[in-house]
Structures are given as C-alpha cells and as structure tokens.
C-alpha positions as CSV (number, residue, x, y, z in Angstrom):
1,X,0.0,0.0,0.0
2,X,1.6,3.5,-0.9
3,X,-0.1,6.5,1.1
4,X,0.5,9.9,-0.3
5,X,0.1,12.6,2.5
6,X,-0.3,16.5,2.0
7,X,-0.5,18.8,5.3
8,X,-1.4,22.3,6.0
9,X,-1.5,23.8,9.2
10,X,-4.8,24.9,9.2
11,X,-6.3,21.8,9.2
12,X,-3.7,20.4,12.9
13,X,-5.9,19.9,16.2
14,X,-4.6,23.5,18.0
15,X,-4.4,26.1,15.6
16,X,-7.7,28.0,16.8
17,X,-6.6,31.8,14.7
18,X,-5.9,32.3,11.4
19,X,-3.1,34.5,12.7
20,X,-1.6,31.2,13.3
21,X,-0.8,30.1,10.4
22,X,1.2,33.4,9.4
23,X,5.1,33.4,9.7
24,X,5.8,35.7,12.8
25,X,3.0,35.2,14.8
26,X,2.9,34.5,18.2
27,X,1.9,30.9,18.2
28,X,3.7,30.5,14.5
29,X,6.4,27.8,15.9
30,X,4.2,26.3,18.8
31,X,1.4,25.5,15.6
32,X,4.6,24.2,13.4
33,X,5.3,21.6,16.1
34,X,1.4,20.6,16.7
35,X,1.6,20.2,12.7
36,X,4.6,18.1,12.5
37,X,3.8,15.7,15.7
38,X,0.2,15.1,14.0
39,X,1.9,14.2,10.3
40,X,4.7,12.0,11.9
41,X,1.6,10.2,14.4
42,X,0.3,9.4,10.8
43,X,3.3,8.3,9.2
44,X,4.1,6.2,11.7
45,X,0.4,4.4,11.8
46,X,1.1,4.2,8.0
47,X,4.1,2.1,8.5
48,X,2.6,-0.1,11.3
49,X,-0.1,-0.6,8.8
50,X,2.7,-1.6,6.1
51,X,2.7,1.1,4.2
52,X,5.8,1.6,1.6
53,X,7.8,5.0,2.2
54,X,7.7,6.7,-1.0
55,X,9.2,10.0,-2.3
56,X,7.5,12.8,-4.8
C-alpha cells in the first residue's frame, strides 16, 4: 500500500486563529510543532499498517 500525505497547518488539532498560520506570529512555531507531531503520528500508523515509504 503506498499512502501519499499532504498537510497544511490549518487543518492540525490546536491552531484556533488564522493568525496562526502566518510566519511571525505568536503561536507560529508552537502550531509548526502541533503540525509536525500530527503528520509524523500518521506516518508512523502508515508504517505499522505496512505502508511503503515513497518519495515525490
């Protein structure tokens, strides 16, 4: 199974503002993290699940 996986931060559980999403805001790097923990939860579900690893 090959899963293809596309994130954008407005979508990640804890980004409330729209602000949030903008480079220099307050909670800019705090919603980066909350964005990267969520895609690397799914990735690693993905591979548990015996998914390939592929590259774009």
């Amino acid at each position: 199974m090959r899963v293809l996986v596309s994130v954008d931060m407005e979508g990640v559980a804890g980004v409330a503002d729209p602000s949030d999403v903008r480079p220099g805001a307050a909670h800019y790097e705090s919603c980066r993290q909350l964005m990267a923990a969520e895609c690397n939860a799914l990735m690693e579900g993905g591979v548990s699940a015996l998914a390939r690893p592929t590259s774009w």
